[in-house]
N, C-alpha and C positions, 0 to 999 in steps of 0.2 A: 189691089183693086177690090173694093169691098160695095156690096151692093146693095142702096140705102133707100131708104125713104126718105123724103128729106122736104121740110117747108122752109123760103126765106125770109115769111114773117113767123115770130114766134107763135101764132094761132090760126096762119095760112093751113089751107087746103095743102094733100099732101102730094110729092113729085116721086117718080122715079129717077133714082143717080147713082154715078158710081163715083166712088171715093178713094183719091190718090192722095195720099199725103195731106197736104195742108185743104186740097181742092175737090169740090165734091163738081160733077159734071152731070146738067140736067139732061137725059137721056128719054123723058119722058114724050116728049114727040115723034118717036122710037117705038119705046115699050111703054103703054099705057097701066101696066102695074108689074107688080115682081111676078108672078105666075108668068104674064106672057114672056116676061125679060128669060124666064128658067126655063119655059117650054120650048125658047130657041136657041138655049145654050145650053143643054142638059148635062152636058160631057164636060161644065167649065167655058169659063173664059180667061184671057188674058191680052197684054196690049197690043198682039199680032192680030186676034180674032176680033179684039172691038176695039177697033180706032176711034178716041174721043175728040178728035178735031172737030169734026163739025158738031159739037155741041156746046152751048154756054156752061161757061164756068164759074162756081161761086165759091167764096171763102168759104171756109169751114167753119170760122169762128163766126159767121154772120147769118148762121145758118141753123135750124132745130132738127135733128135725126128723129124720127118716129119708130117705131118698131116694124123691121122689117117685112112683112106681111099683112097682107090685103084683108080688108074685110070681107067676109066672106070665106076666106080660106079655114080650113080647117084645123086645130092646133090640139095634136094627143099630145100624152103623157104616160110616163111609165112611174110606176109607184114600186117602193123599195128594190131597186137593181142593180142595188152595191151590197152586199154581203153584210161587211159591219156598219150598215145603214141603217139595213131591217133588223141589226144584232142589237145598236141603240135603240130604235124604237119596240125594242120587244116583239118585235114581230119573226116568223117559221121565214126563210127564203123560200121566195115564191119556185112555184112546181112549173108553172107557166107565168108569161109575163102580163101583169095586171098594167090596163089600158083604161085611161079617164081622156076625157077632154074637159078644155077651156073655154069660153067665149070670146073675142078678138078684141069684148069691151074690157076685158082684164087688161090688157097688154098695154105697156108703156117702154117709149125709147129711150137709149141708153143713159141718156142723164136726167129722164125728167125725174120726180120725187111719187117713191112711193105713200101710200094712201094708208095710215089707220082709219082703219071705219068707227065709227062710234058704236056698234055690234061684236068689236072684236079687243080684246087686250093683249091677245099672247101671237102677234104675227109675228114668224121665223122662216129664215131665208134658205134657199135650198139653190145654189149650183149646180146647173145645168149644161151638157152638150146637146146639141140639138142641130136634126140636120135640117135639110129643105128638099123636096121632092120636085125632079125636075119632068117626070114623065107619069102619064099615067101609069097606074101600079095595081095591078088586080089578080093578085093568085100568083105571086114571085115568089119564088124559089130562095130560100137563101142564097145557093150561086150566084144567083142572077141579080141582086137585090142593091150589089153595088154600083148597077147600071142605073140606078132610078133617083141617086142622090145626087144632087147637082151642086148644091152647096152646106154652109154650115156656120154654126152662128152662138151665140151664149144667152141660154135664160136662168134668169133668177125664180125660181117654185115658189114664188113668198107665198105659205099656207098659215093659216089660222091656226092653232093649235086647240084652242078651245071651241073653236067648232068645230071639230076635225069626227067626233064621233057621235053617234046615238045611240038608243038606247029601241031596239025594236023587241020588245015583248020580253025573253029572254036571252036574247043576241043582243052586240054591239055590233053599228055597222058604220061605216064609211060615209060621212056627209060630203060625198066628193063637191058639190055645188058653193056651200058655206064655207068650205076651208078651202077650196083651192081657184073660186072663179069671181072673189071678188072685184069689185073697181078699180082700175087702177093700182095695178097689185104685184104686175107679172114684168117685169123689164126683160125687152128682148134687144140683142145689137151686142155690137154697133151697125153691123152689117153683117151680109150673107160674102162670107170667103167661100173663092171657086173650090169645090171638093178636089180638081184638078192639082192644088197647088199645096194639100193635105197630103201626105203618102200612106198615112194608116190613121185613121182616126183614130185608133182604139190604141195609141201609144201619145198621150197629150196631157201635158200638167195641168190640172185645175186647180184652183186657189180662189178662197172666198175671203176675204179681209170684213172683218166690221170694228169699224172703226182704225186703231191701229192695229188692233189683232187680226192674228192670222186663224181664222176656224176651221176651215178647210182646206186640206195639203194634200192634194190624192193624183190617180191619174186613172183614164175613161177603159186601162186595161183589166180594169178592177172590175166592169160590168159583169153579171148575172148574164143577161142574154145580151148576144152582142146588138149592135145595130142591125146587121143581116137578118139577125133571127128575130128581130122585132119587126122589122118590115115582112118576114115572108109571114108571122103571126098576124099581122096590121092586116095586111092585104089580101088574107085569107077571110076576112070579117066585113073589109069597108074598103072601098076604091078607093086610092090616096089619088090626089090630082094636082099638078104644077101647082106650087105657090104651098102648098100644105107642111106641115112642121110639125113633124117628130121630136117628143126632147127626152131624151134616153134618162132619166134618173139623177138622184142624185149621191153622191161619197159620203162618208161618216163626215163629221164634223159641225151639225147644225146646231142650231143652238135651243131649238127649244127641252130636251130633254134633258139640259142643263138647264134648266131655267131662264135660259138667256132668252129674251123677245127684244124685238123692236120697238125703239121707243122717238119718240120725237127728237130732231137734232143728230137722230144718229146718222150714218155714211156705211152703206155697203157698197164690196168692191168686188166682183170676183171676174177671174181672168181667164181664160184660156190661152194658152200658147199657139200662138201663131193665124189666130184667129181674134183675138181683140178683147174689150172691158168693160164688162158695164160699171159704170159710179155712180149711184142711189142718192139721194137726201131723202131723209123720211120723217114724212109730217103728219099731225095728229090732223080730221076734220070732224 
């Protein structure tokens, strides 16, 4: 049971649903966005706790998934928090966990097509675990920290590489804006899996495919800080609030440090175990 966004025209306005198999269930006369659908299900759900009977049912093939998350909602990031991550991009592992955000006009659902801008040549994909905050969270404890995720979900990092830095005076710094919040950029989904139905996040295969290769083979044990310690970091800074989304970093294996960028025609795929797939087409504008 995966918990979607979902329009049943391809340019409709978007619903709240959840997604069984072939059937996604409009649940939106219910929970008018995913925050409130997680601020009442914080601990999970499953088909004991939320009986879909009384709600309409639609194909899933006849149906467009959006990226699960509200506008509005808040979406951090964690930059290099895989070891031999920050070892291919040349960079020290981090001493604490370095925290950017997104804008929600980045994000796209799980099959729509990512975006080259005509600003950028060298976009490269980055695999992501990423959870979903189901409670307000403000000064949590690593203990405690596993109380505040409710769900969990796959993004793709597509960063820029070539606008990735600058040049301020005698330092290089981090165009966190230009490289990581363009247009239509950031695939999120397919849906939010109950954390309930996870028993360790931090023991889960990722895998990024572009094209028929395999780039990335790793698993989220490999993190730098774990999720705990990025939330009691997070929360110690900024109130996280239902609906809000963590995406923990990304494994070795991306492609732009080999030179490999995104190019029009191409297919990214990257998967998470037990959590679901984003499939990309990616087009030049």
């Amino acid at each position: 049971m995966l918990l979607v966004k979902f329009s049943p025209e391809r340019s409709g306005s978007m619903r709240t649903g959840i997604a069984v198999d072939d059937v996604v269930y409009d649940v939106s006369s219910k929970y008018g966005s995913v925050a409130t659908f997680l601020a009442l299900h914080p601990e999970g759900w499953n088909k004991d706790t939320l009986p879909l009977s009384p709600f309409p049912p639609f194909n899933r093939r006849e149906i467009r998934l959006g990226p699960p998350v509200d506008d509005g909602s808040s979406v951090y990031l964690v930059g290099a928090n895989y070891r031999k991550h920050a070892e291919e991009a040349g960079l020290d592992v981090p001493q604490t966990p370095v925290i950017f955000q997104k804008p929600t006009t980045a994000l796209l659902g799980p099959t729509d097509a990512i975006v080259i801008p005509p600003i950028s040549t060298q976009l490269d994909f980055e695999g992501e675990l990423a959870v979903m905050i189901g409670r307000t969270a403000r000064r949590v404890s690593e203990a405690r920290a596993k109380d505040y995720v409710a769900g969990l979900t796959v993004l793709n990092d597509v960063t820029a590489r070539d606008l990735q830095w600058v040049q301020l005076g005698k330092h290089r710094i981090v165009d966190w804006l230009s490289s990581k919040a363009l247009d239509e950029s950031t695939p999120v989904g397919p849906g939010i899996a109950s954390a309930s139905t996870v028993a360790d996040p931090h023991r889960l295969r990722l895998r990024t495919h572009l094209n028929e290769d395999l780039m990335q083979d790793s698993d989220t044990s490999l993190m730098v800080f774990s999720i705990w310690q990025l939330i009691e970091f997070l929360s110690a800074r900024a109130t996280l609030r239902p609906g809000d989304i963590l995406s923990t970093g990304t494994p070795v294996g991306v492609g732009g440090f080999r030179k490999i960028f995104l190019k029009q025609g191409d297919r990214v795929r990257v998967e998470i175990e037990k959590i679901g797939m984003l499939d990309n087409p990616v087009v030049a504008r």
